[in-house]
C-alpha positions as semicolon CSV with decimal commas, in nm:
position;residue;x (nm);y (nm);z (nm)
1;X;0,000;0,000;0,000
2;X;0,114;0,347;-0,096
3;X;0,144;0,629;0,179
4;X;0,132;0,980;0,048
5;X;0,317;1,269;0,124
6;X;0,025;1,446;0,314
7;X;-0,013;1,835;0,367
8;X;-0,148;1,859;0,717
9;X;-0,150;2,158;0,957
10;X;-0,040;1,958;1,267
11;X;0,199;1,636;1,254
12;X;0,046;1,369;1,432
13;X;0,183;1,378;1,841
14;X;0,268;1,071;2,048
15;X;-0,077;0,871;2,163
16;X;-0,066;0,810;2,546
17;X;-0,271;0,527;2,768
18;X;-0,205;0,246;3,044
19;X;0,060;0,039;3,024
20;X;0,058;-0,311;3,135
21;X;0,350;-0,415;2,940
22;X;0,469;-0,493;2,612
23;X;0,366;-0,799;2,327
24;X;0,001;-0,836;2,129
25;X;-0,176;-0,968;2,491
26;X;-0,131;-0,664;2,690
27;X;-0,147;-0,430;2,348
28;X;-0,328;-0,037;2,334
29;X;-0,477;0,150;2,115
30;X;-0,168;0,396;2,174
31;X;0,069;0,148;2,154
32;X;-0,074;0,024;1,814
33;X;-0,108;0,320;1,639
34;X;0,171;0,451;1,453
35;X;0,236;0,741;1,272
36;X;0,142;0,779;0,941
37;X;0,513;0,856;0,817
38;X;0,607;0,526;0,907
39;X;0,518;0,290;0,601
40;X;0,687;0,005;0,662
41;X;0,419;-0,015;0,995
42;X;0,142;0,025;0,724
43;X;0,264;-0,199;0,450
44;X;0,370;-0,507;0,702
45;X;0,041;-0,659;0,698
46;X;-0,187;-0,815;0,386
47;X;-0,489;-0,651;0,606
48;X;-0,592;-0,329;0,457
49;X;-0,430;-0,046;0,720
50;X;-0,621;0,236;0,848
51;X;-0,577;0,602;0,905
52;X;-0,659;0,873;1,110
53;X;-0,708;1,238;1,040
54;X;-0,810;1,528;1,247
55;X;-0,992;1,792;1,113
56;X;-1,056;2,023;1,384
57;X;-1,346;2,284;1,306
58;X;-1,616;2,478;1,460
59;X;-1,640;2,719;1,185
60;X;-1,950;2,553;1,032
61;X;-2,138;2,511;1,425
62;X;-2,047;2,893;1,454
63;X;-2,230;3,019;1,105
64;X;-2,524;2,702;1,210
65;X;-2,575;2,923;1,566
66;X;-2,452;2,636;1,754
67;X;-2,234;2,544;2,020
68;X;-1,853;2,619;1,930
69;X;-1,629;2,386;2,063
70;X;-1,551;2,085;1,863
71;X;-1,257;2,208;1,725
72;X;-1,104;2,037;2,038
73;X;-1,288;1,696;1,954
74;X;-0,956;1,524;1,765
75;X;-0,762;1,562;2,055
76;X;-1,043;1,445;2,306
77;X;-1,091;1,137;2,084
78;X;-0,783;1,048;2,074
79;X;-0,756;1,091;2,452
80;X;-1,042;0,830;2,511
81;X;-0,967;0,551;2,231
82;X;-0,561;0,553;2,335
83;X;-0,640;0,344;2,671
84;X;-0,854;0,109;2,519
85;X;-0,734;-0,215;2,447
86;X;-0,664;-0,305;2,088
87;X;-0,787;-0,620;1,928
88;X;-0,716;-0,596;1,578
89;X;-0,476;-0,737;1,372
90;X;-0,548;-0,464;1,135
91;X;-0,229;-0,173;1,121
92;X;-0,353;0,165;1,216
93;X;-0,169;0,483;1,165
94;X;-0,214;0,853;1,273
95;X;-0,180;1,129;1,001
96;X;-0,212;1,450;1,218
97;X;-0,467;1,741;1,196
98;X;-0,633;1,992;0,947
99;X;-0,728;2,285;1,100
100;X;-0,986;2,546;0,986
101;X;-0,847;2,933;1,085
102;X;-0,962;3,250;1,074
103;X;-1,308;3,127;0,925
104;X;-1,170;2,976;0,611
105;X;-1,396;2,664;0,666
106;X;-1,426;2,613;0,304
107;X;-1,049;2,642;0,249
108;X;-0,984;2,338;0,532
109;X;-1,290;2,121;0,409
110;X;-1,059;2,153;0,060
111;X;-0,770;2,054;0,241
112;X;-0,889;1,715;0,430
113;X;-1,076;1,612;0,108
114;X;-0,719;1,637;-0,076
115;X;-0,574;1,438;0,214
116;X;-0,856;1,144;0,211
117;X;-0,864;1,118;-0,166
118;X;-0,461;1,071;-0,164
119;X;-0,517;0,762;0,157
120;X;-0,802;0,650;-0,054
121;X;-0,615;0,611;-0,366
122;X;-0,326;0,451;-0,156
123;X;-0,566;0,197;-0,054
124;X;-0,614;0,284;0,336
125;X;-0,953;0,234;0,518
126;X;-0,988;0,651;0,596
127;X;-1,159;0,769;0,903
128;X;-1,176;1,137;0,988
129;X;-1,230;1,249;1,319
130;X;-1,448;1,597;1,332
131;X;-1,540;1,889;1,415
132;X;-1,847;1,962;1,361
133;X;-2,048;1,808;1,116
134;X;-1,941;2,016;0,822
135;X;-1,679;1,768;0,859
136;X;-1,889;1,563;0,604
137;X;-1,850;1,767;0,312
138;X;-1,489;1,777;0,379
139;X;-1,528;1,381;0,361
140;X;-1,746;1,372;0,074
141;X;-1,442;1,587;-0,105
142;X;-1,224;1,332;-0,020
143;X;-1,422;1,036;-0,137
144;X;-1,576;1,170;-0,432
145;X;-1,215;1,260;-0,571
146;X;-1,114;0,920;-0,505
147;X;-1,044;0,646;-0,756
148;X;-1,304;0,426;-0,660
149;X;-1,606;0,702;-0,712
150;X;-1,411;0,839;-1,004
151;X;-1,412;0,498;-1,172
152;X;-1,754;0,447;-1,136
153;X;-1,852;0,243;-0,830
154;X;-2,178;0,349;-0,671
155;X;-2,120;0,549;-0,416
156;X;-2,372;0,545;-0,114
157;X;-2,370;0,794;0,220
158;X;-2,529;0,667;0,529
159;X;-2,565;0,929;0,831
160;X;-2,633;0,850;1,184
161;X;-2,780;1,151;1,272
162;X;-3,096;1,368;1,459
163;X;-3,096;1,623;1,149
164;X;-3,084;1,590;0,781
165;X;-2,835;1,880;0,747
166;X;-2,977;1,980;0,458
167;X;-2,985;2,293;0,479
168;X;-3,023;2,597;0,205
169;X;-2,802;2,863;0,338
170;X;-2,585;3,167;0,153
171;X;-2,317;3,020;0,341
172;X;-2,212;2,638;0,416
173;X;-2,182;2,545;0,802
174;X;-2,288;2,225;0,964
175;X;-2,662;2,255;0,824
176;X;-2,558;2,241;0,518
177;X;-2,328;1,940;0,418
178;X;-2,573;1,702;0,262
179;X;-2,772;1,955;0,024
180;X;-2,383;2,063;-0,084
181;X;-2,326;1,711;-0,181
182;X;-2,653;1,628;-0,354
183;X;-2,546;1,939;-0,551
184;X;-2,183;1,859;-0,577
185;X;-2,305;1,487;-0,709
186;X;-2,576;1,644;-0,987
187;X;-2,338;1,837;-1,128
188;X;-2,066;1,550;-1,171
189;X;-2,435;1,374;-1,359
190;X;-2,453;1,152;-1,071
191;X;-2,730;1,122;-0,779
192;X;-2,666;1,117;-0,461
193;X;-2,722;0,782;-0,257
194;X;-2,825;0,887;0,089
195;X;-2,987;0,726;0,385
196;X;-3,067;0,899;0,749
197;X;-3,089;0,680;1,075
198;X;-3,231;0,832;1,390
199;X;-3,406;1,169;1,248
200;X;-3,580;1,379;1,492
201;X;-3,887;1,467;1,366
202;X;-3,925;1,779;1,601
203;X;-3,568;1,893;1,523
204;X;-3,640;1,907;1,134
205;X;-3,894;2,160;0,970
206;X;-4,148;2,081;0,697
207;X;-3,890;2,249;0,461
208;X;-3,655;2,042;0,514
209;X;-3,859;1,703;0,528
210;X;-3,955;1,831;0,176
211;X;-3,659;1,899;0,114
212;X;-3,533;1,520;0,193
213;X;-3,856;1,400;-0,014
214;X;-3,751;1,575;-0,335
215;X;-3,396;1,417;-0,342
216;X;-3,504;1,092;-0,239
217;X;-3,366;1,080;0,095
218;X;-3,409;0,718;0,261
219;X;-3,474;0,802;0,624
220;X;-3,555;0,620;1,006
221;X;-3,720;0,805;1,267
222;X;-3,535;0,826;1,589
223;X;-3,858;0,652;1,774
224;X;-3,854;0,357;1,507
225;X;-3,518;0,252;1,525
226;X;-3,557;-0,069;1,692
227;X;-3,241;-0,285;1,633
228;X;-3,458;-0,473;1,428
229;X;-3,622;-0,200;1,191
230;X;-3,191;-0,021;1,191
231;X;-3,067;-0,347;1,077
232;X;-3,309;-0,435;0,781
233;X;-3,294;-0,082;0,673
234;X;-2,935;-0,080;0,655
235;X;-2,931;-0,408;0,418
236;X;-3,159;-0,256;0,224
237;X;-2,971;0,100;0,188
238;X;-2,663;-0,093;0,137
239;X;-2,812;-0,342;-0,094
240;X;-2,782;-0,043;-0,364
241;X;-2,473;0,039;-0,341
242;X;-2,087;-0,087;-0,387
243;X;-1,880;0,141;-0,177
244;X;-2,023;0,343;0,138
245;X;-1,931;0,690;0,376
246;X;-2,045;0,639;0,738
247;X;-2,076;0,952;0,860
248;X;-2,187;0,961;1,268
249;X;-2,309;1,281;1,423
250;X;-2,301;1,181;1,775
251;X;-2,634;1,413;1,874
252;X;-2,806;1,079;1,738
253;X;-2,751;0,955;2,069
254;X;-2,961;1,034;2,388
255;X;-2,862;1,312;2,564
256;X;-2,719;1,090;2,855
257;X;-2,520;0,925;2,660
258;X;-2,371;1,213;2,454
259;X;-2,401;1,517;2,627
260;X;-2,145;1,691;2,495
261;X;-2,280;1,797;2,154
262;X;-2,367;2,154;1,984
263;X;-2,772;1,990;1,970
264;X;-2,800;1,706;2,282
265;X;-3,110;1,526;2,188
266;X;-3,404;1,427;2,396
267;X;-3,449;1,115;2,278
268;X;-3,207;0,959;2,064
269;X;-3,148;0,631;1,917
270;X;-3,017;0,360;2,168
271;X;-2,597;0,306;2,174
272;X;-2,663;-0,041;2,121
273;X;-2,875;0,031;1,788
274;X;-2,566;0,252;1,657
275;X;-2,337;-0,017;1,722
276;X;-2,488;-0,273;1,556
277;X;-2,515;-0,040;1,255
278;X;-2,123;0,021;1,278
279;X;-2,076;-0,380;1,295
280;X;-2,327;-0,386;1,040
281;X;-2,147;-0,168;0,793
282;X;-1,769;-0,322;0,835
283;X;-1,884;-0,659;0,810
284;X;-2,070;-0,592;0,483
285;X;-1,761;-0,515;0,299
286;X;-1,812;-0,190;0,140
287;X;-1,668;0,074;0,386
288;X;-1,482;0,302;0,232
289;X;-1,432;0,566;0,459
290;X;-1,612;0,726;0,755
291;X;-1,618;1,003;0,999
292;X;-1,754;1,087;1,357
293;X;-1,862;1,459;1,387
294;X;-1,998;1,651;1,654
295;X;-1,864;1,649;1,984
296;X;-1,783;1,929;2,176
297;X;-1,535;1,827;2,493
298;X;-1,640;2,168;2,651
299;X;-1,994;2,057;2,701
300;X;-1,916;1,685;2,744
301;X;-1,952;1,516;3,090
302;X;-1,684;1,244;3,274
303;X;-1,553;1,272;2,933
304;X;-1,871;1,042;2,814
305;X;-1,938;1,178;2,493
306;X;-1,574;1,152;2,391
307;X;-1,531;0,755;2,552
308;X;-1,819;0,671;2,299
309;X;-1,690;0,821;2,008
310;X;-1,342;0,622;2,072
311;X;-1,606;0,288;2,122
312;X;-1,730;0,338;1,797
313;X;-1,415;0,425;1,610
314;X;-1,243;0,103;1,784
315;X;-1,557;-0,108;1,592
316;X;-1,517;0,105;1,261
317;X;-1,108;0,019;1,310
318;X;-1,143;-0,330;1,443
């Protein structure tokens, strides 16, 4: 597998966590990741190696009249997932930080696609840790540029999310990133494939259920999403496709379990239903690359918000 020389705004830093000694039984999540400028680490296993990139952005939350904060979320993330014990025999690497200053959210969003095109194309399982969730268009950049869109494979975009982010706005933020893409993928004379679990009715105006109508949005209500009723519309929504973004905005979750988040919601679809759609997803095959957007350490509680983000990253890495 090919590395590529990346153009990041902050190196990757040295991951930290318990140590209870060296060899694969005792083995971290900070002891297993590596940095991303070591390929030999990446290339040493016929298992297809992983990356991580920060994008670290509030930018779009600020112009959405949210909670700022998740700028800070890489770092947090990284924080809770180190300690956690590592399972995988799959090689995992760290490729630093994109960073959105001075408001030039459309400039970064530019810069991380760049970056998760080049991993694409090297043949590394991308996952981008947000931000807010105009993180996604920065991953759509990424994996529409890629080879595997560009050559034609259907490309499908499954959100685990409270909103539809669809929003029509003068300027793009973290409403926005889903209406970009639809636009983005009708101008490239393509349509875009995308599916919704957990969507708050309450949280989402007529406007923008109409909007979801008109470009066929697939979508599951936050009080339907029984395992049952997640998993079969996941095989369906995946059914359609042959390579998928996961893109988790962690407000999906109940407000107890993710507190820290711009939007906490009041009800949420159950951790154990996301999970199984993360499980779901990696065991079908098709995941090409993914992101977790949305949490903001400043609001976050015992650090909860941030230890289930690094849970579901460890099952989209395992």
């Amino acid at each position: 597998m090919d590395f590529p020389a990346l153009s990041v705004d902050v190196q990757p830093r040295p991951w930290t966590g318990r140590y209870d000694g060296d060899g694969e039984a005792h083995r971290r999540w900070w002891q297993a990741v590596s940095p991303a400028t070591d390929n030999t680490a990446l290339s040493s296993s016929t298992q297809r190696s992983a990356v991580i990139l920060g994008f670290c952005s509030d930018e779009g939350v600020r112009r959405n009249k949210g909670r700022t904060g998740a700028a800070a979320a890489p770092a947090a993330i990284r924080s809770a997932l180190g300690p956690l014990a590592h399972h995988s025999e799959r090689p995992v690497a760290d490729a630093g930080d994109v960073t959105v200053r001075d408001g030039e959210l459309e400039a970064g969003q530019a810069r991380a696609g760049l970056a998760v095109a080049a991993l694409l194309d090297g043949g590394h399982l991308t996952l981008l840790l947000g931000g807010g969730h105009e993180t996604a268009y920065a991953s759509y950049l990424g994996v529409a540029g890629s080879r595997a869109v560009r050559d034609g494979q259907r490309l499908g975009v499954l959100n685990l999310d409270a909103h539809f982010d669809l929003r029509d706005e003068a300027a793009p933020s973290s409403g926005t990133p889903f209406l970009q893409m639809a636009r983005a993928e009708a101008a490239a004379g393509r349509e875009l494939k995308y599916a919704v679990v957990g969507i708050s009715e309450p949280n989402n105006t007529r406007a923008l259920f109409s909007t979801a109508k008109e470009l066929g949005v697939k979508y599951l209500l936050d009080e339907d999403c029984t395992a049952g009723a997640a998993e079969a519309f996941v095989a369906d929504f995946l059914s359609g496709i042959d390579v998928l973004y996961l893109t988790i905005d962690l407000d999906v979750l109940p407000a107890a379990v993710a507190p820290g988040v711009s939007a906490p919601a009041a009800y949420g679809v159950p951790l154990p239903v996301i999970s199984a759609v993360c499980r779901q997803v990696v065991a079908s095959g098709k995941l090409l690359h993914a992101d977790v957007a949305e949490l903001n350490p400043a609001f976050d509680i015992d650090n909860r918000t941030a230890r289930v983000a690094a849970r579901l990253v460890s099952i989209l890495l395992g």
